[in-house]
C-alpha positions as CSV (number, residue, x, y, z in Angstrom):
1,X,115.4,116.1,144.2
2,X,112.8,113.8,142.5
3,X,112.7,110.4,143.6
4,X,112.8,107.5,141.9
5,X,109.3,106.7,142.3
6,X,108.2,110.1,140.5
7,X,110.8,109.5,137.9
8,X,108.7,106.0,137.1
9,X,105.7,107.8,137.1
10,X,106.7,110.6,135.0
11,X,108.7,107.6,132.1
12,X,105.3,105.7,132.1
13,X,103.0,108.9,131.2
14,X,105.2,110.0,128.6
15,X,105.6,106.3,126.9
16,X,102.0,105.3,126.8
17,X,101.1,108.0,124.7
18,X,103.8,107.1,122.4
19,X,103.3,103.6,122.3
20,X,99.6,104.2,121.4
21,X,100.9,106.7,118.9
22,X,102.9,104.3,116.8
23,X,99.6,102.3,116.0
24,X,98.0,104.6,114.5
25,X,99.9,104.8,111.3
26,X,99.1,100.8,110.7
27,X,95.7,101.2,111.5
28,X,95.5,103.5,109.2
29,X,96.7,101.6,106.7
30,X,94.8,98.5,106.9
31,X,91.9,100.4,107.1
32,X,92.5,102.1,104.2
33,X,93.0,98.7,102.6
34,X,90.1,97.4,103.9
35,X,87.8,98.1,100.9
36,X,89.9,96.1,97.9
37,X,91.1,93.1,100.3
38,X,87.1,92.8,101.4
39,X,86.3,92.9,97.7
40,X,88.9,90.7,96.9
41,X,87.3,88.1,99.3
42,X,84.1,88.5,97.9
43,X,85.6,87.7,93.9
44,X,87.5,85.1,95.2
45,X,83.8,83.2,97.0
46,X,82.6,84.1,93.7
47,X,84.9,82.2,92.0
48,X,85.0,79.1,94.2
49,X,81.0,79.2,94.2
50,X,80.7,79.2,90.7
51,X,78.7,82.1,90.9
52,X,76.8,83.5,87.4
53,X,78.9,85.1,85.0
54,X,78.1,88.1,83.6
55,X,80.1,90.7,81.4
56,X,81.2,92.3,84.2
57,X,83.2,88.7,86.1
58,X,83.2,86.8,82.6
59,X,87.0,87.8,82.4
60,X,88.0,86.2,85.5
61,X,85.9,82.9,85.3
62,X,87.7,82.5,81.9
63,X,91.6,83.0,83.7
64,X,90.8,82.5,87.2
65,X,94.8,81.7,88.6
66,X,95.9,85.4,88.0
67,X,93.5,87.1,89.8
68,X,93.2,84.5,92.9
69,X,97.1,84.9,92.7
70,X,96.5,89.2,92.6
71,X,94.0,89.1,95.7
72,X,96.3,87.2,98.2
73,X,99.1,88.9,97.0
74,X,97.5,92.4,97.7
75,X,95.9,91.1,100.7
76,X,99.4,89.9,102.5
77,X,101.4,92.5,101.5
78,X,98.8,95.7,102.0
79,X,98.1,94.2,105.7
80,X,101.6,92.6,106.9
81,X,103.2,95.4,105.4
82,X,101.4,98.2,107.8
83,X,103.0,96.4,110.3
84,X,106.6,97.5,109.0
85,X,105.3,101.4,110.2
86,X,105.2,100.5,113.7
87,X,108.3,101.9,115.3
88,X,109.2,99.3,117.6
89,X,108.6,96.7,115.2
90,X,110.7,97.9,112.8
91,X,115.1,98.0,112.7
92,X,118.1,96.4,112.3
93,X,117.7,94.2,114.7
94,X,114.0,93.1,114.7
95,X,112.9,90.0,114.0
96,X,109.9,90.9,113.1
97,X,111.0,93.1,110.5
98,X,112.8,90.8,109.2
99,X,110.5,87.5,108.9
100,X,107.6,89.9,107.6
101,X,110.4,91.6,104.3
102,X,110.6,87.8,103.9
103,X,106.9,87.0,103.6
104,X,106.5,90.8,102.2
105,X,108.8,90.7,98.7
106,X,107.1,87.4,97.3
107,X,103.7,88.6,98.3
108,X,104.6,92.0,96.4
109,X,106.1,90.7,93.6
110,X,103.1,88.1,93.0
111,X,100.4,91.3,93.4
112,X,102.8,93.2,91.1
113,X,103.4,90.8,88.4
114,X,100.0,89.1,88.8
115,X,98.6,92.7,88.4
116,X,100.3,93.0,85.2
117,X,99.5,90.3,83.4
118,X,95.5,90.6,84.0
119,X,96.4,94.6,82.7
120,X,97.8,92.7,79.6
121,X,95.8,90.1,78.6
122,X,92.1,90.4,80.2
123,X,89.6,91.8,77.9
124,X,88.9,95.8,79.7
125,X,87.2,96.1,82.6
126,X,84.2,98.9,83.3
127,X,85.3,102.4,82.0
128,X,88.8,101.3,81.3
129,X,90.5,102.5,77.9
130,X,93.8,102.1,76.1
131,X,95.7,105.2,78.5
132,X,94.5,103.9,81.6
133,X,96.3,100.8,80.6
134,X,99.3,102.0,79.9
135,X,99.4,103.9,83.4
136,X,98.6,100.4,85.1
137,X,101.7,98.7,83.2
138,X,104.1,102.0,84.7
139,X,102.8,101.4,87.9
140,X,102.6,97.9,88.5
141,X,106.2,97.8,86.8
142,X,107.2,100.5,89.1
143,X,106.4,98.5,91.7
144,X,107.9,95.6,91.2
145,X,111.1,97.2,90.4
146,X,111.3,99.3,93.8
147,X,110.6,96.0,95.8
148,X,114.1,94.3,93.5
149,X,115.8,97.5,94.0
150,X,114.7,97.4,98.2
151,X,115.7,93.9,98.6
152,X,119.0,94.2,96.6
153,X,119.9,97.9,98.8
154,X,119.7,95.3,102.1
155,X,121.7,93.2,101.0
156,X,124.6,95.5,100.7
157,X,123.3,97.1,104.0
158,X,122.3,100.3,102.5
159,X,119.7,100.6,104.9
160,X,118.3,104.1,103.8
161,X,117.5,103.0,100.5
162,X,116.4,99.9,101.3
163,X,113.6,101.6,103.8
164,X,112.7,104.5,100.7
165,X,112.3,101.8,97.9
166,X,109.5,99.6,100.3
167,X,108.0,102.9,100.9
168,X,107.6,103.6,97.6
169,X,106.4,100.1,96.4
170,X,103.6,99.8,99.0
171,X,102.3,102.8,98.2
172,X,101.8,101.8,94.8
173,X,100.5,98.7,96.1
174,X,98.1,100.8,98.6
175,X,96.9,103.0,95.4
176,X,93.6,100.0,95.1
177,X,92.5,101.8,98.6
178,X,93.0,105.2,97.5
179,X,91.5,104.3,94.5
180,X,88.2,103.4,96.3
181,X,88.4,105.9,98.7
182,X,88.9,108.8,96.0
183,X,86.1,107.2,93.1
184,X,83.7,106.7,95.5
185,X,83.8,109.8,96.3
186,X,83.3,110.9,93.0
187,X,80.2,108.1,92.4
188,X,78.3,110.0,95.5
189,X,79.0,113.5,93.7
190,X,78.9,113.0,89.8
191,X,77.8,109.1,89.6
192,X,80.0,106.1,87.8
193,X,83.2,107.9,86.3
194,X,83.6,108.0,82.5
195,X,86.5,106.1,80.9
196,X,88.3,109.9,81.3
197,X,87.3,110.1,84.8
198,X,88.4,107.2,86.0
199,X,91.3,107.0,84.5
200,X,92.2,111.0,86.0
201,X,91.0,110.1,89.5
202,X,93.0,106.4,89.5
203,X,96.4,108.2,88.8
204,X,95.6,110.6,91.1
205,X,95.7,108.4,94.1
206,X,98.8,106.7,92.6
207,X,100.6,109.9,92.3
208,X,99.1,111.0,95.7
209,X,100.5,107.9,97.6
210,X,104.0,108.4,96.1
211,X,103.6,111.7,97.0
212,X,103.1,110.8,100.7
213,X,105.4,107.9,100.3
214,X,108.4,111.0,99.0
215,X,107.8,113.0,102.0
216,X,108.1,110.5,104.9
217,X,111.2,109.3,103.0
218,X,112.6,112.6,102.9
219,X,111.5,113.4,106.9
220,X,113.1,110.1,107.6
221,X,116.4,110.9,106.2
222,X,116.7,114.6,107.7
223,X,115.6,112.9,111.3
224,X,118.4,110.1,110.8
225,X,121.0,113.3,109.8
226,X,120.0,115.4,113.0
227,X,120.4,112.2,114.9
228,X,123.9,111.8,113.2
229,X,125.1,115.0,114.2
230,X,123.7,114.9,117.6
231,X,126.1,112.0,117.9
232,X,129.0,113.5,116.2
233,X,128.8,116.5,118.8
234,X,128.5,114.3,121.9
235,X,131.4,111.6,120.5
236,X,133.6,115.2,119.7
């Protein structure tokens, strides 16, 4: 017979492991969000130093509101929301969970619709051409319609498709850190990207997120089934 000592011992082995585990995912995450936010900070000191302009900024010194609106949009939602991964912050009954959705869909929909409107009406950027903008409106668009459709499927307590349309909008909203990760990794190899280039390799790490974003959706839903039936045999 084990005793209840060794039973203790054994619970806290197995759960520290796990509860280290569940971080990594978020750490992850704002890591991988790291480079935009930090060069977010740096545009917005720009900004507020009155720094010289140059082709490159001149577009932001002329409209400065959208993109100071775009950078602590993307900066709240990329970080708060790699909190939402951590298991035991995240259910029906956290409050955590909860307080961060409601800080999380207006700091979305601000980077979303802030993001579009700079797409629409600032001059191009660096190796940015008409298709390129076209793919930033579907995205951005995209995203701000999965966080109405996520907020709307809690609200009827459709909990499932509440979780997959979050998914799906902040990993649209994490595509900046792909982005970086992805193009700079092409910049080492082949230098700066042509207006081709960079528009292949930025819908690559769009698509690549969503593609990441379908799969734990999908491995969610047949872990909630199993659990389901699991039930349904032990209730029977």
């Amino acid at each position: 017979m084990i005793s209840p000592g060794r039973i203790g011992r054994i619970e806290a082995m197995t759960t520290q492991p796990l509860a280290r585990r569940q971080w990594r995912v978020p750490a992850a995450l704002v890591l991988l969000s790291a480079v935009p936010v930090v060069a977010g900070m740096v545009r917005t000191a720009e900004l507020a130093s009155g720094a010289e302009i140059t082709e490159a900024n001149a577009r932001f010194f002329a409209s400065p509101v959208p993109v100071l609106l775009h950078i602590a949009g993307v900066t709240l939602y990329c970080v708060v929301g790699a909190f939402q991964f951590v298991p035991g912050l995240r259910g029906r009954r956290s409050a955590w969970h909860r307080r961060a959705g409601r800080v999380l869909v207006p700091s979305g929909l601000v980077a979303a619709l802030s993001g579009l409107w700079m797409t629409l009406f600032y001059p191009y950027g660096p190796a940015v051409g008409d298709v390129l903008t076209v793919i930033r409106v579907i995205f951005g668009s995209f995203m701000a319609v999965a966080i109405v459709l996520g907020l709307t499927a809690v609200r009827r307590r459709d909990f499932a498709a509440h979780r997959a349309w979050m998914i799906r909008a902040y990993a649209v909203a994490m595509g900046a850190g792909s982005q970086a990760v992805i193009i700079g990794g092409w910049m080492i190899v082949a230098g700066p990207p042509t207006v081709l280039a960079n528009t292949l390799l930025m819908t690559l790490a769009w698509l690549l997120n969503l593609a990441v974003a379908e799969r734990i959706i999908r491995g969610s839903g047949r872990a909630a089934g199993r659990a389901a039936r699991a039930d349904h045999l032990v209730r029977s």
